[in-house]
C-alpha positions as CSV (number, residue, x, y, z in Angstrom):
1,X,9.9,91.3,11.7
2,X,11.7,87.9,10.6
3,X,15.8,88.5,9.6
4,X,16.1,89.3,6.1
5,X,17.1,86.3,3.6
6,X,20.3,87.3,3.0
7,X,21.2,87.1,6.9
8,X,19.1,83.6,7.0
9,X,21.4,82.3,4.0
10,X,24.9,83.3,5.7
11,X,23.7,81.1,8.6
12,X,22.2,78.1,6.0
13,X,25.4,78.7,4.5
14,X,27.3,77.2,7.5
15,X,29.1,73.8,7.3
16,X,27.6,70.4,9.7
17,X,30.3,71.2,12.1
18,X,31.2,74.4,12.0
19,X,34.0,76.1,13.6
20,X,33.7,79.4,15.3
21,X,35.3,81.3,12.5
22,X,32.5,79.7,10.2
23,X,30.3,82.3,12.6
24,X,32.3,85.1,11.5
25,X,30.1,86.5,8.5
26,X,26.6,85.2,9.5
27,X,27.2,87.6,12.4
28,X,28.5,90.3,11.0
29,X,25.7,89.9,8.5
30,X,23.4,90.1,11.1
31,X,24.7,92.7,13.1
32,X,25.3,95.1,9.9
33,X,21.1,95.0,9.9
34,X,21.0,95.6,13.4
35,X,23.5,98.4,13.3
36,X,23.7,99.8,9.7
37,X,26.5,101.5,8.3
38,X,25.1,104.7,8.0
39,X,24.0,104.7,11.9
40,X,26.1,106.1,14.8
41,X,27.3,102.4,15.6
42,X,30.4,100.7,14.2
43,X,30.4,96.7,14.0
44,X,34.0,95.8,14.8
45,X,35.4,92.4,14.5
46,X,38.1,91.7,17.1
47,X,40.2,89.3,19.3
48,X,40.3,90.6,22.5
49,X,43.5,89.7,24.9
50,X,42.0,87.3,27.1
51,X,41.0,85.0,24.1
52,X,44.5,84.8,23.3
53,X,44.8,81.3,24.4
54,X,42.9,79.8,21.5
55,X,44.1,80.3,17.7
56,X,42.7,83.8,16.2
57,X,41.0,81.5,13.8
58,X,39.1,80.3,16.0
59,X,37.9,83.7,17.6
60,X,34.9,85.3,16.8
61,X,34.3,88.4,19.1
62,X,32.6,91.8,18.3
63,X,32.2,94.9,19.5
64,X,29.5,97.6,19.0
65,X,30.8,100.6,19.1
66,X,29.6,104.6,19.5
67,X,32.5,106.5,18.2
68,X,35.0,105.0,20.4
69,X,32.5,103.4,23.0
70,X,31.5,100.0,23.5
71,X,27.8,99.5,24.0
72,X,27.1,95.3,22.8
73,X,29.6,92.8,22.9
74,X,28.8,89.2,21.4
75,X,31.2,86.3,21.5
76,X,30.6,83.3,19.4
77,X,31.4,79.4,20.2
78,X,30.6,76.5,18.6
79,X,27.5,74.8,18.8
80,X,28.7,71.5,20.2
81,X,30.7,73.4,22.9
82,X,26.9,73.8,24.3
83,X,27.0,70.7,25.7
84,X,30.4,71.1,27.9
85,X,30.0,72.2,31.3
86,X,34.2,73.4,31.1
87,X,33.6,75.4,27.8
88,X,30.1,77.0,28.9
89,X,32.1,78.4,32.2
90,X,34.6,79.3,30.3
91,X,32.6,81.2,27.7
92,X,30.4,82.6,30.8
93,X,33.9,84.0,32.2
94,X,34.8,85.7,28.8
95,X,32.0,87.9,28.5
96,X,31.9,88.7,32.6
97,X,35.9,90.1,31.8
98,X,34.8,91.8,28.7
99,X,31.5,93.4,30.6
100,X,34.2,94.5,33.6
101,X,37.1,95.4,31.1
102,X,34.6,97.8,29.1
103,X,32.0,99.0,31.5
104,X,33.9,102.0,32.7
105,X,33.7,103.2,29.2
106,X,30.2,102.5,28.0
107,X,28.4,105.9,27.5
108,X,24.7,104.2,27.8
109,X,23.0,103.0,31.3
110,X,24.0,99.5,30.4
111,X,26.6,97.1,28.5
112,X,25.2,94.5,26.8
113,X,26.5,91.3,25.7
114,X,25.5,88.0,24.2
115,X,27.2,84.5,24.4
116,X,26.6,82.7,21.5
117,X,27.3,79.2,20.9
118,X,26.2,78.6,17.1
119,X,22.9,80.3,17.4
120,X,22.3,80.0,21.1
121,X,22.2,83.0,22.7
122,X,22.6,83.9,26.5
123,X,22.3,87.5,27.2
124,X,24.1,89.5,29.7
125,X,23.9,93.0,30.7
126,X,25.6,95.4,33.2
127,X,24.5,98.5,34.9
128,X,26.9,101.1,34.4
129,X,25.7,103.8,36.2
130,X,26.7,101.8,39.8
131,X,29.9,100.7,40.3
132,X,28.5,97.8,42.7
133,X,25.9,96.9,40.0
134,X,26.4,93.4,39.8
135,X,26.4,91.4,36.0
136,X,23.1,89.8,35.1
137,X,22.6,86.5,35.2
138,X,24.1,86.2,38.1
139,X,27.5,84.2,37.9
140,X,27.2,80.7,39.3
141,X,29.3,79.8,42.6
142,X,31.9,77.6,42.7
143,X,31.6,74.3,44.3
144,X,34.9,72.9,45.5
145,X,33.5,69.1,45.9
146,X,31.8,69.1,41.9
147,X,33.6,70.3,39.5
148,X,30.4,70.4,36.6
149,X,28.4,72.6,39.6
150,X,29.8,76.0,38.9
151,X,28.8,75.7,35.3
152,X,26.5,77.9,33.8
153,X,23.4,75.1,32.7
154,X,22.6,74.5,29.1
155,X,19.4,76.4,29.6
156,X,20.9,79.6,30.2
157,X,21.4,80.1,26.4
158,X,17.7,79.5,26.4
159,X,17.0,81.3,22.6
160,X,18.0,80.4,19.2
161,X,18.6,83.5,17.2
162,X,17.0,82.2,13.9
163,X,13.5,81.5,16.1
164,X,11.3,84.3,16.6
165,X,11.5,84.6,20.3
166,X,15.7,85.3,19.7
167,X,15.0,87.7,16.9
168,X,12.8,89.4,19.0
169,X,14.7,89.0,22.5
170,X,18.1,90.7,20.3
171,X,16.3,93.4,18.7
172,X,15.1,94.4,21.8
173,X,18.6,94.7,23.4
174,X,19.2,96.8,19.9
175,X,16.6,99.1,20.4
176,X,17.6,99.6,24.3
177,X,20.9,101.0,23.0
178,X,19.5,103.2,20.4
179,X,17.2,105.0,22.2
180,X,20.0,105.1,25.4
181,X,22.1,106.3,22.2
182,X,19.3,110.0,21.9
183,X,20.4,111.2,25.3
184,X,24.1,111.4,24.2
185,X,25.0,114.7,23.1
186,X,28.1,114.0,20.9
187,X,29.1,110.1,21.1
């Protein structure tokens, strides 16, 4: 089922160069359908600590949440910061702290998350049912002698959410957590 127009008109909407905070209502747009208002979930916007180093303007971070419990987690970048081998490995750190900082409070099986850099999307997930569960993809080891080596590659943000395949690849996540959500009593 393709994203409805008003979600595909807050992304046409953006400017040739956007900045991350351009994101900021094509996402919640998009994740307002995914998670309606009248659901269990709550879409919060927020800057988590370890962004802190960059402006809050240029932060856009959400959190899905079941009452108080995190259950998806999506950071956006720019699009050009795609091509940086120092700002995919830093994006790739953000959402493994996130994943370890929240995991111990996810109520479902697993803790999702998504990198996005414009409409790029790498997906993560963690198991939280074993603490030695280990985040997926795999992190990439680091390579004293090449500095550009312990970079996640380009291609691991290998959908676009505006195609078909990333529409369907996020819904999926999306419907993961809502049927994990009908084994939880009271949430």
């Amino acid at each position: 089922m393709p994203w409805p127009a008003q979600v595909i008109r807050q992304f046409q909407a953006l400017p040739p160069n956007p900045r991350e905070s351009d994101f900021s209502g094509a996402y919640n747009k998009l994740l307002h359908t995914l998670f309606p208002p009248e659901s269990d979930f709550t879409v919060v916007p927020w800057y988590p600590e370890i962004l802190t180093l960059e402006s809050p303007d240029d932060v856009v971070s959400f959190g899905i949440f079941l009452g108080s419990s995190p259950v998806f987690l999506l950071d956006v970048k720019t699009p050009s910061e795609l091509t940086c081998a120092f700002s995919r490995n830093l994006a790739d750190q953000q959402i493994r702290e996130l994943l370890g900082d929240f995991a111990a409070q996810c109520p479902i099986p697993t803790l999702h998350a998504v990198s996005a850099m414009g409409t790029r999307l790498c997906f993560y997930r963690l198991d939280t049912t074993n603490v030695a569960a280990e985040i997926v993809p795999r992190g990439i080891l680091h390579v004293p002698a090449k500095w550009d080596a312990d970079s996640p590659p380009e291609e691991r943000w290998d959908c676009d959410v505006l195609d078909a395949n990333g529409e369907e690849r996020l819904r999926a996540v999306v419907e993961e957590i809502k049927e994990a959500r009908k084994n939880i009593a009271n949430p």
